[in-house]
C-alpha beads as a LAMMPS data file, in Angstrom:
LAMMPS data file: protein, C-alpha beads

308 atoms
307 bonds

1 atom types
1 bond types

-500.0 500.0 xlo xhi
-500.0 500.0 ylo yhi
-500.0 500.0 zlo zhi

Masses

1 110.0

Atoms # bond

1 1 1 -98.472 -477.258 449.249
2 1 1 -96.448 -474.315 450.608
3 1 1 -93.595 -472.184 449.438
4 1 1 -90.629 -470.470 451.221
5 1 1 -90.467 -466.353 450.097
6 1 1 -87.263 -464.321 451.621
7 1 1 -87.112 -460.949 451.435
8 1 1 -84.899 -458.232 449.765
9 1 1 -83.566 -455.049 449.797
10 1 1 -86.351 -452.553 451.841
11 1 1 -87.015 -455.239 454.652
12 1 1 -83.784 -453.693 456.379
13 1 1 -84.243 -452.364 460.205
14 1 1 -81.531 -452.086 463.056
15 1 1 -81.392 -455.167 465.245
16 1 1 -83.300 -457.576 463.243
17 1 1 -82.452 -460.829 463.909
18 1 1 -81.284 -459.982 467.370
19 1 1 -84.163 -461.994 469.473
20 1 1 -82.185 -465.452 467.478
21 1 1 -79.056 -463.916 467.755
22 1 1 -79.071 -463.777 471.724
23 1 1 -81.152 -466.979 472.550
24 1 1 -79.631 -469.346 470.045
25 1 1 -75.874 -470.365 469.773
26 1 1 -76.644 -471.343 465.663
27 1 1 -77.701 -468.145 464.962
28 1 1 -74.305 -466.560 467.173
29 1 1 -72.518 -468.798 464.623
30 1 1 -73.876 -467.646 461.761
31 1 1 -73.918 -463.579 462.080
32 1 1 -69.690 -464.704 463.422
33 1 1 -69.141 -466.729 460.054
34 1 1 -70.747 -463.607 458.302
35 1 1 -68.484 -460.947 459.988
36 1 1 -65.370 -463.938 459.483
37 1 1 -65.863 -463.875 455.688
38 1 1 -67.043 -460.462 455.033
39 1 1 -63.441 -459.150 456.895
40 1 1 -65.880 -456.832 459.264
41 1 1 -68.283 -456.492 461.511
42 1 1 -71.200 -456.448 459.435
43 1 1 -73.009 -458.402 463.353
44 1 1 -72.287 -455.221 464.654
45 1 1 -74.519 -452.974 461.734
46 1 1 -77.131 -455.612 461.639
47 1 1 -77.526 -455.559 465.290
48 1 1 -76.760 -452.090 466.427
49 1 1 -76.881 -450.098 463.926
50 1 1 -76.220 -447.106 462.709
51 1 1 -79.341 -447.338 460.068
52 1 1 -77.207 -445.376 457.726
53 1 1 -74.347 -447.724 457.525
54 1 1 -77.084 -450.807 457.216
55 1 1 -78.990 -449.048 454.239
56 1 1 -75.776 -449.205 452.305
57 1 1 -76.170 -451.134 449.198
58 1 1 -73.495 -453.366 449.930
59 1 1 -74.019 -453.982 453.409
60 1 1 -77.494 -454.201 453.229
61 1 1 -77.692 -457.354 451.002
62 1 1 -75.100 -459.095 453.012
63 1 1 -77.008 -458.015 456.045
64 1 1 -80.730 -459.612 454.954
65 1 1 -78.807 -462.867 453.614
66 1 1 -77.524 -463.790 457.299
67 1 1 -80.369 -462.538 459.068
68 1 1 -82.587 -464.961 456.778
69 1 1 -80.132 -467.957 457.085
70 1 1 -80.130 -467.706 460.816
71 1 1 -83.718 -467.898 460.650
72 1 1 -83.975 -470.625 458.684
73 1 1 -81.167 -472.666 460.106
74 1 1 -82.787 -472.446 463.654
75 1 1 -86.152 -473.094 461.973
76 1 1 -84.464 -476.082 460.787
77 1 1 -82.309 -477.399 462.897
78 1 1 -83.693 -476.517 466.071
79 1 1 -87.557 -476.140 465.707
80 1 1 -88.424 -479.290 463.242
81 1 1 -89.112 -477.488 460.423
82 1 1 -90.037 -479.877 457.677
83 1 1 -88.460 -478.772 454.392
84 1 1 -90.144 -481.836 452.328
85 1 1 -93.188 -479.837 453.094
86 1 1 -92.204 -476.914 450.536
87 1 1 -92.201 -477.318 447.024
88 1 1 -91.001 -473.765 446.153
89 1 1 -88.077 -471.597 447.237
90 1 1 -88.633 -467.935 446.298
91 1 1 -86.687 -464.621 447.086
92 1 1 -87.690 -461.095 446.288
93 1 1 -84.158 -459.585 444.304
94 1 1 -81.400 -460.029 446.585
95 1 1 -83.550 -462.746 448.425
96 1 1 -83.049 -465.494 445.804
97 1 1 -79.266 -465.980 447.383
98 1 1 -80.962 -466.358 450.072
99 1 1 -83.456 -469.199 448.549
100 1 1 -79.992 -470.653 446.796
101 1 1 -78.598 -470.754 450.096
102 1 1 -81.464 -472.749 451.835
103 1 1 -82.268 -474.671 448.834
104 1 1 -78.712 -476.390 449.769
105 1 1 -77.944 -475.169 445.891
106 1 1 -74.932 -472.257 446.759
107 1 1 -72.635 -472.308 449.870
108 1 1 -73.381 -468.849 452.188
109 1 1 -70.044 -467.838 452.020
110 1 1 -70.237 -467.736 448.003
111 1 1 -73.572 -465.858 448.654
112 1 1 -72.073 -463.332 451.366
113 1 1 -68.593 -462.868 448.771
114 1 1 -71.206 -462.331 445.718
115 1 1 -73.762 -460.235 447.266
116 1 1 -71.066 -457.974 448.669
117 1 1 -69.889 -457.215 445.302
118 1 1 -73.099 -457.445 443.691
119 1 1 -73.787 -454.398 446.152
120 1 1 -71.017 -452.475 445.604
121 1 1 -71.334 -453.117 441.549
122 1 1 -74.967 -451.874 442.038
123 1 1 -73.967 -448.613 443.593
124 1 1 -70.852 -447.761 441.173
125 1 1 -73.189 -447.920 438.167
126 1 1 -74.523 -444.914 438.665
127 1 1 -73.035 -441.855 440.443
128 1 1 -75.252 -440.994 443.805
129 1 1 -78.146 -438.664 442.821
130 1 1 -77.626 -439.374 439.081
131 1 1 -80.660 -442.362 439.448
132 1 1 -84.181 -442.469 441.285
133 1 1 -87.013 -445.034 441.683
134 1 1 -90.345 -444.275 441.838
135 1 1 -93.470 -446.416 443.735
136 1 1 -96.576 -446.175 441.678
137 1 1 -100.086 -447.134 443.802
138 1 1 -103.211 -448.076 442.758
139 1 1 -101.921 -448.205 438.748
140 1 1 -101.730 -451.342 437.105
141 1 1 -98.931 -452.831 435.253
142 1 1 -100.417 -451.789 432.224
143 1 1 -100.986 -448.292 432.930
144 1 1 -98.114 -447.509 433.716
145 1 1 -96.253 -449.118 430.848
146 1 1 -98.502 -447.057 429.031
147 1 1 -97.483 -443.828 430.482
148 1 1 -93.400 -444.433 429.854
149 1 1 -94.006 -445.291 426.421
150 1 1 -96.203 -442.503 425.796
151 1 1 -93.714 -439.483 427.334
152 1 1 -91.003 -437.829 426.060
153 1 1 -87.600 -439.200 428.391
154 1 1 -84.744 -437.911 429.370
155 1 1 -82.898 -441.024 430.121
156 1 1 -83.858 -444.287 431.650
157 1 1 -87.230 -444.561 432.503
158 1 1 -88.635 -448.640 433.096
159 1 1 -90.586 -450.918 435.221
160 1 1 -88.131 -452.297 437.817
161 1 1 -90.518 -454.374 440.133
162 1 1 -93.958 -455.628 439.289
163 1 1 -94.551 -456.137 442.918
164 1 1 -98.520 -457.004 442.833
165 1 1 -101.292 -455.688 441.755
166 1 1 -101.374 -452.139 442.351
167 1 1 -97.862 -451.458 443.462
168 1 1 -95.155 -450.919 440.614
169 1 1 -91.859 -449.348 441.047
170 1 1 -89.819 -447.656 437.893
171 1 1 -86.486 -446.981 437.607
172 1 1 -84.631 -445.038 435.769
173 1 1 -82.169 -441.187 434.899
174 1 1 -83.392 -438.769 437.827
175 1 1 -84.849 -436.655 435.597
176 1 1 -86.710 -439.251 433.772
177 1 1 -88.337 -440.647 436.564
178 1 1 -89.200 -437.034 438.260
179 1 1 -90.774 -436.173 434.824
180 1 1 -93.066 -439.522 435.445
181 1 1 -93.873 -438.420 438.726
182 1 1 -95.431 -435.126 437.828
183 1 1 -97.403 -436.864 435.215
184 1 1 -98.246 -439.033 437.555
185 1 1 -99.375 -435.922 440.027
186 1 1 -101.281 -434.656 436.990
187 1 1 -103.525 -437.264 436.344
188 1 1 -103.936 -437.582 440.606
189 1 1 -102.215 -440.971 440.537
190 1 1 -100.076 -441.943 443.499
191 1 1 -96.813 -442.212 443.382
192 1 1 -93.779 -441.821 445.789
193 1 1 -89.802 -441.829 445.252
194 1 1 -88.069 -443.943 447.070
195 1 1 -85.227 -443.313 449.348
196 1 1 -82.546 -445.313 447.523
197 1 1 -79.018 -444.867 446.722
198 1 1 -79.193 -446.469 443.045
199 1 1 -82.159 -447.164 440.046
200 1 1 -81.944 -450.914 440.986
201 1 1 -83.303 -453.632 437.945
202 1 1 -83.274 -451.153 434.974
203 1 1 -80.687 -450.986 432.231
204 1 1 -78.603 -448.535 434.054
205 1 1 -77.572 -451.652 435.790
206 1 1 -75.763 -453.601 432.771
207 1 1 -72.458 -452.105 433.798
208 1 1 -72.763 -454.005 437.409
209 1 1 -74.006 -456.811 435.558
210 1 1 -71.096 -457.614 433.465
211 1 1 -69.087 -456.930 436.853
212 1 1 -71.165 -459.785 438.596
213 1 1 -71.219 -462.137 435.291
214 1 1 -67.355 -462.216 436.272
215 1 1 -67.898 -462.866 439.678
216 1 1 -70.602 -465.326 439.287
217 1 1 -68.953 -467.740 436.712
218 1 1 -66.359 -469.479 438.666
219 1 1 -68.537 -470.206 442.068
220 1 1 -70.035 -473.479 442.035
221 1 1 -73.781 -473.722 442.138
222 1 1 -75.037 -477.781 442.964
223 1 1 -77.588 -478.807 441.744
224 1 1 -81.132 -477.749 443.536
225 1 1 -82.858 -480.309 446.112
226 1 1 -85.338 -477.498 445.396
227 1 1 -87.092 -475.285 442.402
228 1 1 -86.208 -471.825 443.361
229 1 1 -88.443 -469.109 441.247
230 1 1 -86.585 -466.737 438.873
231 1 1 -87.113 -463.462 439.108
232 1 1 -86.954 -462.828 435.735
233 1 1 -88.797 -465.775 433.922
234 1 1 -90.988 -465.979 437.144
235 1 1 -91.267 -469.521 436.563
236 1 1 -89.369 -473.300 438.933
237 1 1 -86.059 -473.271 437.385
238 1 1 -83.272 -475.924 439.083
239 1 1 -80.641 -475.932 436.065
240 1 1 -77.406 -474.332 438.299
241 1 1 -75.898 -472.909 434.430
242 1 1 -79.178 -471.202 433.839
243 1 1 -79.796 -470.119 437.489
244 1 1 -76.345 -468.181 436.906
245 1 1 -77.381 -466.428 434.328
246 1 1 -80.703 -465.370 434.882
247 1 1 -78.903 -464.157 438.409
248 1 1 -76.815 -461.594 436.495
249 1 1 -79.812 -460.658 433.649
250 1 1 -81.553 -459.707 437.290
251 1 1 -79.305 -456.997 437.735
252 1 1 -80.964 -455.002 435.294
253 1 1 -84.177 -456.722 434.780
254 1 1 -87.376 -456.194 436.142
255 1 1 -88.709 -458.211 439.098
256 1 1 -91.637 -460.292 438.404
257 1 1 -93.079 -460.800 441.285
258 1 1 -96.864 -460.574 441.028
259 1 1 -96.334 -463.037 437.871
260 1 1 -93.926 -465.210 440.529
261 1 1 -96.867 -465.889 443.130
262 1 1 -99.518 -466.348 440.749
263 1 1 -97.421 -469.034 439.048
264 1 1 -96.609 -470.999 442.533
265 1 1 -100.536 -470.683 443.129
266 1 1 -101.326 -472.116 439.967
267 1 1 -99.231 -475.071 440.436
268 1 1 -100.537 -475.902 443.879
269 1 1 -99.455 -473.435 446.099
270 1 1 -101.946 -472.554 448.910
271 1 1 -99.569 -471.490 451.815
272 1 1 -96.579 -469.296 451.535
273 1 1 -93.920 -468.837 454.675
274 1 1 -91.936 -465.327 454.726
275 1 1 -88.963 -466.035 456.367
276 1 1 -86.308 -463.283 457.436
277 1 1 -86.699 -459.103 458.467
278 1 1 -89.588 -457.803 457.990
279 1 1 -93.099 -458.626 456.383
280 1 1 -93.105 -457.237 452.758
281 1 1 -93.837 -460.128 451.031
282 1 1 -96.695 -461.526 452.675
283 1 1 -98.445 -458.374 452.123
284 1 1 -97.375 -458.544 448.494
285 1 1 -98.822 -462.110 448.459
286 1 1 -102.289 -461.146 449.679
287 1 1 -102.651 -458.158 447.186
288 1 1 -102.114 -460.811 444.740
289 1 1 -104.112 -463.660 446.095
290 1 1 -107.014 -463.005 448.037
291 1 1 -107.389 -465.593 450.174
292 1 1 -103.872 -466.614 450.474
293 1 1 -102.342 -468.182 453.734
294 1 1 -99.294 -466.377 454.335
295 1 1 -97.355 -466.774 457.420
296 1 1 -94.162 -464.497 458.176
297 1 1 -91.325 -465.359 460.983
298 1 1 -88.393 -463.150 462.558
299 1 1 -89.539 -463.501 465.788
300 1 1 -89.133 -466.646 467.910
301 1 1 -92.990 -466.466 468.815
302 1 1 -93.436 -466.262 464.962
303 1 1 -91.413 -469.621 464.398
304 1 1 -93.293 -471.155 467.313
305 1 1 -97.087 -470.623 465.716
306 1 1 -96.265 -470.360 461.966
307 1 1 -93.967 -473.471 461.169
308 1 1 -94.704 -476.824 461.655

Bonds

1 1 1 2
2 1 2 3
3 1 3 4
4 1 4 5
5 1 5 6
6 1 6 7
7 1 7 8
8 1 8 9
9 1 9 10
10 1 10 11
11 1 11 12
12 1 12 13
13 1 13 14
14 1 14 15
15 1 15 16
16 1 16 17
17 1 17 18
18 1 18 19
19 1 19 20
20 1 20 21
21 1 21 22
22 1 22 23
23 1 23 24
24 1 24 25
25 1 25 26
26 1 26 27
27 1 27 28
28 1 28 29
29 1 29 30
30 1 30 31
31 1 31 32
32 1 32 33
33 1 33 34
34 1 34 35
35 1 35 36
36 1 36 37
37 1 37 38
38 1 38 39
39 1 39 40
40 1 40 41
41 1 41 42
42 1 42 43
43 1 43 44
44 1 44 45
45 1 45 46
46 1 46 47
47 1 47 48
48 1 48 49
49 1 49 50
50 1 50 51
51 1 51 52
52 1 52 53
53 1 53 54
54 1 54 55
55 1 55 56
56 1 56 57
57 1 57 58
58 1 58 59
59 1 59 60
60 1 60 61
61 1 61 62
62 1 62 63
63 1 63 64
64 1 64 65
65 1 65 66
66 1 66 67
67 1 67 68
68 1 68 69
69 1 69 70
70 1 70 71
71 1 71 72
72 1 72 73
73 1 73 74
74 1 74 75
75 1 75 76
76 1 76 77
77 1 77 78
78 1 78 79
79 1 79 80
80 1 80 81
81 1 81 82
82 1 82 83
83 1 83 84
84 1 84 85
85 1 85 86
86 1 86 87
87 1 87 88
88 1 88 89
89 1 89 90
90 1 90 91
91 1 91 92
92 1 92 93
93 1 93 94
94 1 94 95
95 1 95 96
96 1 96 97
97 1 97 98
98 1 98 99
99 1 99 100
100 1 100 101
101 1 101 102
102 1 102 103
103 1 103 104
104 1 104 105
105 1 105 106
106 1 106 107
107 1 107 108
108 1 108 109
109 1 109 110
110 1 110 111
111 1 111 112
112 1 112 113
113 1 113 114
114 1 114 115
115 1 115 116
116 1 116 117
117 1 117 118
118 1 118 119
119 1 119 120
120 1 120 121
121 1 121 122
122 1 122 123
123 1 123 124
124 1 124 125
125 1 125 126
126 1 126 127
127 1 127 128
128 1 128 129
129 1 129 130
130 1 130 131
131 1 131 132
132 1 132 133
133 1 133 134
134 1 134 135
135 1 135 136
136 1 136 137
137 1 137 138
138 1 138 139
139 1 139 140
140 1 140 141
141 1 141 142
142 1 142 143
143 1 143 144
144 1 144 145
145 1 145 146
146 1 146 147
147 1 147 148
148 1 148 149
149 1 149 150
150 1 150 151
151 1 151 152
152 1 152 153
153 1 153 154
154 1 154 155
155 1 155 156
156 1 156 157
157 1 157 158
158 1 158 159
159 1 159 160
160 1 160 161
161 1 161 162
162 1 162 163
163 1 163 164
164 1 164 165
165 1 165 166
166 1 166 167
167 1 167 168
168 1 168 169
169 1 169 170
170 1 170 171
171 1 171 172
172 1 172 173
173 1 173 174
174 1 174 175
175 1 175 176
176 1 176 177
177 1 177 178
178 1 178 179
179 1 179 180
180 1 180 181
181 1 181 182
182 1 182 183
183 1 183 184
184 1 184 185
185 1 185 186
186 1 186 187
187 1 187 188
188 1 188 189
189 1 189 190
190 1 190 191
191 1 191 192
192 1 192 193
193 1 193 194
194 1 194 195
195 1 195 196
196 1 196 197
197 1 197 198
198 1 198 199
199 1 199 200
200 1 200 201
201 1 201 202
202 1 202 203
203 1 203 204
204 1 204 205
205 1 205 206
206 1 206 207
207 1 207 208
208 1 208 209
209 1 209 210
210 1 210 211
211 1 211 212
212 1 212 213
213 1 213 214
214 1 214 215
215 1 215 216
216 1 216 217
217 1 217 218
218 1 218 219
219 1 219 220
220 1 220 221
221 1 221 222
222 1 222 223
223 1 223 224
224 1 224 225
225 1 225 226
226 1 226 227
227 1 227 228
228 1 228 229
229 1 229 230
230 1 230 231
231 1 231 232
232 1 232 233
233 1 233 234
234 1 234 235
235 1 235 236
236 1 236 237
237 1 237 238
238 1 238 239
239 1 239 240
240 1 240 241
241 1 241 242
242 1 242 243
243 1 243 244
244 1 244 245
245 1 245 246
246 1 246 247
247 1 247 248
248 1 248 249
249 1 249 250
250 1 250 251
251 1 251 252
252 1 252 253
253 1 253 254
254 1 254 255
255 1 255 256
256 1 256 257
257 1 257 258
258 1 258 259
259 1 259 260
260 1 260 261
261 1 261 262
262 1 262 263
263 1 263 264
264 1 264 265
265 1 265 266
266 1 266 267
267 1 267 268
268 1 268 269
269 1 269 270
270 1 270 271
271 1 271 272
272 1 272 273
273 1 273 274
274 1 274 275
275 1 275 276
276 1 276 277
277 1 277 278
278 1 278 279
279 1 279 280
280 1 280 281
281 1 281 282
282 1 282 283
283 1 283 284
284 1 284 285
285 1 285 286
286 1 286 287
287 1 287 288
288 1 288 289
289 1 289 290
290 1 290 291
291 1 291 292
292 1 292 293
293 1 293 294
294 1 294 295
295 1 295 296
296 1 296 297
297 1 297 298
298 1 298 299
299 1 299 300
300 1 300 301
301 1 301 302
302 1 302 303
303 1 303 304
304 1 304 305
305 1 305 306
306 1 306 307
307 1 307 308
């Protein structure tokens, strides 16, 4: 059985999605509708740039939703992509609008509207340099739960993403998190902080998440053809009520990935299909499972050999 993953915030580079863009007219349509709703160009940053305007909270989530719905759409529609073949719909953060979208469950313009302000909600939480993230390598989970619990913080200081074995990123007060890192130095542990405006899925973030509860409420969600993963239970969930609210607890909740792909392989999930910019995700996946078949696609060469 196989599973659909889409990517989030990180995946990001000028001119992705511009091989679909310029050979099909469905993918033209869908970066227009995007620039239609959105009241600007956000084609133009996707496609040309500059990288400073795209790594922008809030056009950066925007930006990986339409580049992953083009994908899919063409996938779809134009290359016979089966989607009785998938059994999951997954999305890393920001990418489970973009498994809502897919999974026929939420309309892309209510996704575009919502991550837009889910963006700029993110941002105004925290005042620019006031918040930091941190990449731990080669720690596990468990370490380094052990190691914010144990220290003396000045702030915010908590497990954001539990990407995959190996690879956990805190979040947190500036100071807090720069005080981890030269623990972190000190016991010759890697570690390296990330170039990000905002301390994403901590509890710095429960300002933008009664912002998006607001937001969220009144869009309809149908109900799921599809069971899309939660982030933060990490287990199928198709109930559109609870879907809304685990979208806003997300906000300033940690990621659970690793947990995520370990629960899709234990219910019978042997191949999983990136689908949109870049090819985080699959390399998450094989940290995590071994011997997993992962495929990734955002290039029309990719779509030809990896989906059937």
């Amino acid at each position: 059985m196989k599973a659909l993953l889409f990517p989030g915030q990180g995946s990001q580079v000028v001119g992705m999605g511009s091989e679909f863009y310029k050979n099909f007219d469905l993918a033209k349509n869908i970066f227009e509708q995007a620039d239609d709703i959105l009241n600007f160009k956000i084609s133009k940053i996707i496609l040309e740039g500059p990288e400073s305007e795209l790594k922008l909270t809030q056009n950066t989530q925007p930006a990986i939703l339409t580049v992953s719905c083009a994908i899919y759409n063409i996938l779809q529609k134009e290359m016979g992509m089966n989607t009785k073949n998938f059994k999951y719909f997954a999305g890393h953060s920001l990418g489970e609008y973009s498994a809502l979208v897919c999974s026929g469950s939420l309309k892309f313009k209510d996704a575009l509207f919502l991550l837009r302000e889910r963006g700029k909600a993110m941002q105004d939480a925290v005042p620019v340099g006031k918040g930091a993230m941190l990449a731990i390598l080669g720690s596990t989970i468990d370490e380094v739960n052990q190691l914010i619990t144990k220290f003396n913080k000045n702030g915010v200081c908590e497990i954001a993403n539990d990407n995959s074995d190996g690879q956990t990123i805190v979040s947190g007060n500036k100071e807090s998190v720069t005080d981890l890192l030269n623990i972190l130095k000190e016991k010759k542990k890697k570690a390296i902080l990330l170039p990000v405006s905002a301390p994403f899925h901590c509890s710095l973030m429960k300002d933008a998440a009664k912002k998006m509860k607001e937001k969220i409420e009144p869009v309809n969600f149908e109900k799921l053809n599809f069971e899309i993963i939660s982030n933060v239970t990490a287990l199928p969930e198709n109930d559109p009520k609870k879907i809304k609210t685990l979208l806003v607890e997300q906000i300033y909740t940690k990621v659970r990935w690793r947990e995520s792909i370990i629960n899709m392989s234990k219910n019978g999930i042997n191949e999983f299909i990136e689908i949109g910019p870049g090819k985080v995700l699959s390399g998450l996946v094989k940290r995590i499972i071994k011997d997993a078949n992962t495929k990734s696609v955002n290039s029309i060469e990719e779509a030809k050999n990896n989906i059937k």
